[in-house]
C-alpha positions in Angstrom: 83.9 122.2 110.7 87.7 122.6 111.3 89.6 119.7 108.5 92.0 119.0 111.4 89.9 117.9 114.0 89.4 114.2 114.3 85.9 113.2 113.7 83.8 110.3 114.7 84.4 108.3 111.5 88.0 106.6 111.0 89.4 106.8 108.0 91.3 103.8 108.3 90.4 101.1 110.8 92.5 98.4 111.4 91.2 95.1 113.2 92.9 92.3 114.6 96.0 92.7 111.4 98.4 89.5 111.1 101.1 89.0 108.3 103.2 86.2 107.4 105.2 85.1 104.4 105.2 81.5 103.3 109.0 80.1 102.9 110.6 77.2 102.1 110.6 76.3 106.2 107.0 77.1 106.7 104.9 80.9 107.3 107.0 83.5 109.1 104.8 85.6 111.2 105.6 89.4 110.7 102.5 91.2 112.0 100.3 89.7 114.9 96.7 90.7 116.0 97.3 94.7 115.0 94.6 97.0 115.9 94.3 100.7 115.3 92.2 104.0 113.9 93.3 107.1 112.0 90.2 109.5 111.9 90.6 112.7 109.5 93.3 114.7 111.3 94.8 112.9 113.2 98.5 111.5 113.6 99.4 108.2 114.4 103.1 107.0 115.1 103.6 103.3 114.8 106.6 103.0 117.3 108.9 99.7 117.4 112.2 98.0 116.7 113.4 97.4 113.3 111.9 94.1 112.3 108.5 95.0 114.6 106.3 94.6 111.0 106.1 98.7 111.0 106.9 98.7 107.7 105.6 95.0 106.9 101.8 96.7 108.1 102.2 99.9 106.2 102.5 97.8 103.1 99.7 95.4 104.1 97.6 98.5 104.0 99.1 99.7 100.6 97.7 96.6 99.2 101.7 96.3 97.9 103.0 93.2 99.9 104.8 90.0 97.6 102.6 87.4 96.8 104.5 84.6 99.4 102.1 87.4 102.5 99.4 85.8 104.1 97.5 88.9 105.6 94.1 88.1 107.7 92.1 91.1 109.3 88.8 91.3 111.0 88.9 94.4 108.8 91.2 96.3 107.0 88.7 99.7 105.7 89.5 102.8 104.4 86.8 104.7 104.5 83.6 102.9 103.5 86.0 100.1 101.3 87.2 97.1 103.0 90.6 97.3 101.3 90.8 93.0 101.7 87.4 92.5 98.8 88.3 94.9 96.8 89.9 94.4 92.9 93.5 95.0 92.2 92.3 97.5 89.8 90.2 99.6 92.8 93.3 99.3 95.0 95.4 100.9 92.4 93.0 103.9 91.9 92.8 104.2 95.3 96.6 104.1 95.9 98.3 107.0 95.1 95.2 109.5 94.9 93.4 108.8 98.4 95.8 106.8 100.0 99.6 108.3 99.7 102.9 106.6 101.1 106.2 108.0 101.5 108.5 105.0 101.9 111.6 104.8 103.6 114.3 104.2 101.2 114.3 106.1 98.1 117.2 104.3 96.4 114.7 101.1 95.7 111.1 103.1 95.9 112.6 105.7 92.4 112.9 104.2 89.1 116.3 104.4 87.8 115.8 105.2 84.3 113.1 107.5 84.8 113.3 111.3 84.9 112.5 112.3 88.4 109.8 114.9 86.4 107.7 111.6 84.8 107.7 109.9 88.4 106.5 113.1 89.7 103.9 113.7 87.1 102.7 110.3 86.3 100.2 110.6 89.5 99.1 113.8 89.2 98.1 112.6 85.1 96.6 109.1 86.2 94.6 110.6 89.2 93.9 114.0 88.6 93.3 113.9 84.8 96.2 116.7 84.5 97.5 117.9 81.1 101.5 117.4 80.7 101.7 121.0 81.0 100.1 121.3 84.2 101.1 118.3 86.0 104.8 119.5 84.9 104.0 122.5 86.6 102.4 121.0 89.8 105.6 119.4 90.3 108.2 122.1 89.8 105.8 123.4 92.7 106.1 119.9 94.8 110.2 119.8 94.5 110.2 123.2 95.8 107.9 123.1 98.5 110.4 120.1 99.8 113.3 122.3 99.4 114.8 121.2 96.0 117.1 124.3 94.7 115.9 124.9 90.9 113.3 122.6 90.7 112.4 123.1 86.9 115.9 122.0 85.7 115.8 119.3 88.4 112.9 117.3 87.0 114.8 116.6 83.8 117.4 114.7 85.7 117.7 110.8 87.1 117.8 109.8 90.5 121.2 109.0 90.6 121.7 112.7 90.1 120.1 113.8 93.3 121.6 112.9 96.6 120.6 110.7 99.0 118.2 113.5 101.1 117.2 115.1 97.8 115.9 111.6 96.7 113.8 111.0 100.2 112.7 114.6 99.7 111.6 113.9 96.0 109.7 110.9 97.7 107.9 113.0 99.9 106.9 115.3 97.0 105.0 112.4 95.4 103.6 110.7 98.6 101.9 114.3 98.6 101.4 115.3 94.6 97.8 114.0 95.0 96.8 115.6 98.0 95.7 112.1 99.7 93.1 112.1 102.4 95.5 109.2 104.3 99.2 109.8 104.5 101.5 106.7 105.6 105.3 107.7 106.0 107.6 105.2 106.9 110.1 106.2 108.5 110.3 109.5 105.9 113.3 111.6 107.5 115.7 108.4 107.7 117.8 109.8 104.8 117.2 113.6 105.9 119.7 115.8 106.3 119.6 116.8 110.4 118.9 120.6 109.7 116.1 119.6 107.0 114.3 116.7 109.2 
């Protein structure tokens, strides 16, 4: 069976997806009555303005949404996990390993005062049981499959020392590290350089 072919069975089925965020002035709707299917394969785009809930309903997904969201669903299922009942501890081993997300600004999605090299490895350790010698290999491998010039030096060094497209392409190295059966990108070639995206 050809990998790329969609199949029968969705990998992620949305039904019926509304958001909102309590304030002070009442719930702010940010999603209303979403609907959609990704089956193993396939591409979807999620096309809208800024301030649509693109980004609001990636995140529902993710399970990574502040605690003022309201988020209902007639289902919300990866796979054969309703992603709504299950513990924050199942969600976290799911995040990550099957279900990767490149988000849209690496400036707030990278830790500061953490070597680019740890934030690539710390996946590849927690969900693939890698030594710290081979995770520190898989991701000299990840920077340069996105393009980053001398990629063993560059995982000793901070964010701050990588421009703004090297950041978004370090971002896509880890949405990817795991080799996740679902990929969500939002909005990943915002910070691109035009000849790279």
């Amino acid at each position: 069976m050809n990998v790329f072919a969609p199949s029968d069975e969705a990998l992620l089925r949305v039904q019926n997806l509304s958001v909102s965020f309590d304030t002070h002035e009442g719930p702010v709707p940010a999603v209303r009555g979403l609907s959609y299917e990704v089956h193993p394969g396939e591409i979807l785009a999620i096309v809208g303005e800024s301030g649509s809930g693109k980004s609001v309903s990636s995140l529902a997904v993710m399970g990574l949404l502040p605690q003022n969201a309201r988020i209902q669903a007639q289902s919300l299922r990866f796979g054969s996990q309703e992603l709504l009942r299950i513990s924050a501890a199942q969600m976290r081993a799911l995040r990550g390993r099957d279900i990767g997300m490149i988000f849209q600004d690496p400036g707030t999605a990278l830790n500061p005062v953490i070597t680019i090299g740890e934030q690539l490895c710390e996946p590849l350790r927690q969900h693939l049981g890698m030594s710290p010698r081979q995770a520190r290999e898989r991701a000299c491998e990840l920077l340069a499959l996105v393009g980053i010039p001398d990629p063993a030096s560059r995982l000793d060094q901070y964010p701050h020392q990588f421009s703004g497209g090297m950041r978004q392409r370090v971002m896509i190295a880890i949405g990817l590290s795991c080799n996740p059966r679902l990929l969500i990108a939002d909005e990943p070639t915002t910070a691109l350089d035009v000849t790279i995206q």
